[in-house]
GUMAR-893992 format. One record per atom (N, C-alpha, C): y, z, x. Coordinates in steps of 0.1 Angstrom, whole numbers, padded with zeros to 4 digits, always signed. Last residue first. Example, Ala and Ser with C-alpha at 12.3 -4.5 7.8 and 13.67 -1.06 7.14 Angstrom:
<nodes>
-0022+0071+0128-0011+0071+0137+0000+0079+0129-0057+0078+0132-0045+0078+0123-0033+0078+0132
</nodes>
This chain:
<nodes>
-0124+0026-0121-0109+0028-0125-0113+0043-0126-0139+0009-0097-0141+0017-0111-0127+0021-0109-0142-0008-0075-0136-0020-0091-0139-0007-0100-0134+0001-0056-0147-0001-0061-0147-0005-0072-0108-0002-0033-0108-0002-0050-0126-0007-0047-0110+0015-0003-0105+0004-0011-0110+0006-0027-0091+0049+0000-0105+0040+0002-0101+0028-0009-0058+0051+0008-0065+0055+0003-0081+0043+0000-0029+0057+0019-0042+0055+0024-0050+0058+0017-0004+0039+0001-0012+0050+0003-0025+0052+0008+0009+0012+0020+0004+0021+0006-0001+0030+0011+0040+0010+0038+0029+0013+0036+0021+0018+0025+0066+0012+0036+0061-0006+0037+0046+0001+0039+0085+0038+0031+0081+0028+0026+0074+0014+0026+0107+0033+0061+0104+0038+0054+0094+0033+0039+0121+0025+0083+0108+0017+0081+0100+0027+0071+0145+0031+0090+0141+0020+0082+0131+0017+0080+0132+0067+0085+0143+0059+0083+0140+0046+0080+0099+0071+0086+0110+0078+0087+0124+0064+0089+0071+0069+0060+0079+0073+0067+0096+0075+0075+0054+0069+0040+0063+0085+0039+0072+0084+0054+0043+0046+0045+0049+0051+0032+0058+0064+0029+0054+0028+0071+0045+0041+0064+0051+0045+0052+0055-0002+0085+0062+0010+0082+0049+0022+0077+0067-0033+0100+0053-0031+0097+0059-0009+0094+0085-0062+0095+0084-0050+0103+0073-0043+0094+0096-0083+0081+0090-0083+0097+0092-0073+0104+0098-0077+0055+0107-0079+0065+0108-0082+0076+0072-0062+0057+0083-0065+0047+0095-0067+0058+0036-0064+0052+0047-0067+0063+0058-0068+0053+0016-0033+0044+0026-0043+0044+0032-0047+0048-0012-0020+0052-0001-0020+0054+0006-0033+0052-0042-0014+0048-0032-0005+0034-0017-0007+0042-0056-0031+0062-0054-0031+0052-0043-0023+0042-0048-0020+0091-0041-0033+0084-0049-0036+0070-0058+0002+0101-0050+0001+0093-0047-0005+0085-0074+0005+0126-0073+0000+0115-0067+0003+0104-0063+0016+0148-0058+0000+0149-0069-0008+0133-0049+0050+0144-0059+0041+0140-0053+0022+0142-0028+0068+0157-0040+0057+0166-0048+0051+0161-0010+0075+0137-0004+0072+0150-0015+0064+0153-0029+0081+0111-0017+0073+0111-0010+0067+0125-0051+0101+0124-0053+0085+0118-0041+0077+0115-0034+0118+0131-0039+0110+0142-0041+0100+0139-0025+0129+0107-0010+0123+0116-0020+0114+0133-0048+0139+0097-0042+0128+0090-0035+0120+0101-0050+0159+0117-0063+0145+0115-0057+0134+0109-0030+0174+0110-0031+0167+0123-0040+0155+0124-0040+0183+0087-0026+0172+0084-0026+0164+0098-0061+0195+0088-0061+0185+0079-0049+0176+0086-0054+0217+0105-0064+0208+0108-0063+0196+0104-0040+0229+0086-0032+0220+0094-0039+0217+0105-0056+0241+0071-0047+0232+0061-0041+0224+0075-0071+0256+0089-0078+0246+0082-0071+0236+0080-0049+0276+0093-0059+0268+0104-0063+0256+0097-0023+0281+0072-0033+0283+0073-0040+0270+0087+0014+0280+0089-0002+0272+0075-0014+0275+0076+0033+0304+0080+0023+0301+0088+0012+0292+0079+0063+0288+0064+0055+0298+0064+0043+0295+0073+0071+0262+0057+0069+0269+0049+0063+0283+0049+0071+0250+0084+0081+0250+0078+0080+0263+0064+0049+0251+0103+0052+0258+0093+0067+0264+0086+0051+0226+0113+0038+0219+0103+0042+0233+0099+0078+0206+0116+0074+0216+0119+0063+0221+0108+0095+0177+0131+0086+0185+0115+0081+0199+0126+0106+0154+0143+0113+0167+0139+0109+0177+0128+0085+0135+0147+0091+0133+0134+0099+0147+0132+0074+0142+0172+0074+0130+0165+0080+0127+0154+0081+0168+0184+0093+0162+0186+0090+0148+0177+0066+0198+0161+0067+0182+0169+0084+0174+0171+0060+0224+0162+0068+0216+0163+0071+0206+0172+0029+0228+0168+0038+0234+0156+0055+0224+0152+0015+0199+0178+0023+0206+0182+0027+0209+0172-0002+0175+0178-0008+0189+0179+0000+0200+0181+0014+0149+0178+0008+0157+0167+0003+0171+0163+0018+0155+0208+0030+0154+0198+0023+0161+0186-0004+0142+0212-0002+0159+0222+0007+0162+0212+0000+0119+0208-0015+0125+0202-0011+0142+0206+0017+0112+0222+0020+0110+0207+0010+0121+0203+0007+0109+0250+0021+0118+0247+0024+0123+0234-0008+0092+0252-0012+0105+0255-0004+0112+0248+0001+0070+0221-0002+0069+0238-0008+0082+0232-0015+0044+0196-0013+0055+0200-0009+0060+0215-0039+0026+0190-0025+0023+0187-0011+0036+0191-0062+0027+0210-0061+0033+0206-0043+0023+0203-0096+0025+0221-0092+0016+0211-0079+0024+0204-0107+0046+0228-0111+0034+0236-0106+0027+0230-0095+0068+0215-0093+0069+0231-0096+0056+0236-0101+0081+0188-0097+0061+0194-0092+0060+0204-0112+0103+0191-0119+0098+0186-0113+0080+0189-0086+0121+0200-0096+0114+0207-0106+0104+0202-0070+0134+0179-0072+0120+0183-0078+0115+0190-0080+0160+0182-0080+0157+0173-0078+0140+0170-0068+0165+0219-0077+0172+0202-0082+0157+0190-0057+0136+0232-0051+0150+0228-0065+0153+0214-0061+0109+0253-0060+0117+0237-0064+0130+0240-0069+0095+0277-0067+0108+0277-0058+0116+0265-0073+0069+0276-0080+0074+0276-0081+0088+0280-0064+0041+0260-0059+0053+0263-0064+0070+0265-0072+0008+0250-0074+0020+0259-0066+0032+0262-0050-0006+0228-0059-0006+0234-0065+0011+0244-0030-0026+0204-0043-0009+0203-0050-0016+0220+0005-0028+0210-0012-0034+0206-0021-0024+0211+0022-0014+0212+0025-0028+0208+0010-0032+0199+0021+0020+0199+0021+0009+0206+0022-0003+0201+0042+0039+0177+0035+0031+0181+0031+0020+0191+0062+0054+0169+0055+0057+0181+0044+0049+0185+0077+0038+0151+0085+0049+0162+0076+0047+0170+0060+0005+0146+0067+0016+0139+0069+0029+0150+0046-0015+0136+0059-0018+0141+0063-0002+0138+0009-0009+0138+0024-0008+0132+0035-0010+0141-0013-0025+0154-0006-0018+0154+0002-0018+0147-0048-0039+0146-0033-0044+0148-0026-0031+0146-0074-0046+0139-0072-0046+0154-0055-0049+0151-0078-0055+0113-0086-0047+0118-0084-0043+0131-0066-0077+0107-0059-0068+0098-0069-0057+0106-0083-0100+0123-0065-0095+0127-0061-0082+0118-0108-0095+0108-0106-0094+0128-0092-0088+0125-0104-0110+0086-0108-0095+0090-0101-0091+0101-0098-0137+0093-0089-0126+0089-0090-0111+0087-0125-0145+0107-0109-0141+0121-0098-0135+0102-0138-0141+0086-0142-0133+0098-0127-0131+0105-0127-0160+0066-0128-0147+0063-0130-0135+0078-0135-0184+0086-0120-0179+0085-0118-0168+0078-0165-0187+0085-0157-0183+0098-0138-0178+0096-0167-0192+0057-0174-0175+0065-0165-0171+0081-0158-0214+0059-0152-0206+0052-0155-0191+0056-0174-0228+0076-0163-0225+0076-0152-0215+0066-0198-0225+0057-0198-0219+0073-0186-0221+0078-0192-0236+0037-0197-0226+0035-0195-0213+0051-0190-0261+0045-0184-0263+0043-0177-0240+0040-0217-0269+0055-0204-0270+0065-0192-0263+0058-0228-0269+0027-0230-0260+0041-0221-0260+0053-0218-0289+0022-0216-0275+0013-0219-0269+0024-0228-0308+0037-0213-0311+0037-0213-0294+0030-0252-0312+0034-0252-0308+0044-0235-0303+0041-0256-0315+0005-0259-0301+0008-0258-0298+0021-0251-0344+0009-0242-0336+0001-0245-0321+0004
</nodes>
């Protein structure tokens, strides 16, 4: 009987594992996205950090670092010159959204298509908010 719990224990360990795995290694359906994360090994500033693992090309990561991006027709001083820092921030952000291949927890499949919460036309909305998982405090 305690062999069968243990078989039974060790399979279960193994199917939590491959569902990590897939939500941990997967690209968005989404504008600039690759198919699937892999190698790209000449990131731009600020995205370099997933050069060896990357959901992201060269071209996107160069995109991000630009006053005006052709990625989303934004212009980071729309409002006036942004301060260095503040748009340190947003590029860091717009890296971890283009090249992170972990994602797949804060993203939804709806429809069979994979989106961002702020982002742009139909794939508007199919992502939550990035934000660290629930520590069960409120």
């Amino acid at each position: 009987m305690a062999a069968r719990w243990a078989v039974l224990g060790l399979l279960a360990a193994c199917v939590a594992s491959a569902a990590k795995e897939s939500v941990l290694n997967v690209c968005m359906d989404a504008k600039h996205h690759k198919t699937k994360p892999g190698p790209e090994g000449a990131l731009h500033g600020q995205c370099a950090p997933w050069k060896d693992h990357a959901c992201c090309t060269a071209e996107t990561s160069t995109g991000a670092h630009q006053d005006q991006s052709y990625l989303y027709n934004f212009n980071w001083n729309h409002c006036g010159v942004m301060p260095e820092k503040c748009k340190q921030h947003f590029i860091q952000d717009t890296c971890l959204y283009e090249c992170s291949p972990n994602l797949g927890p804060w993203i939804d499949q709806v429809r069979g298509r994979w989106g961002w919460a702020l982002g742009v036309g139909e794939k508007a909305g199919l992502v939550h908010v990035l934000t660290a998982p629930s520590s069960g405090r409120s």
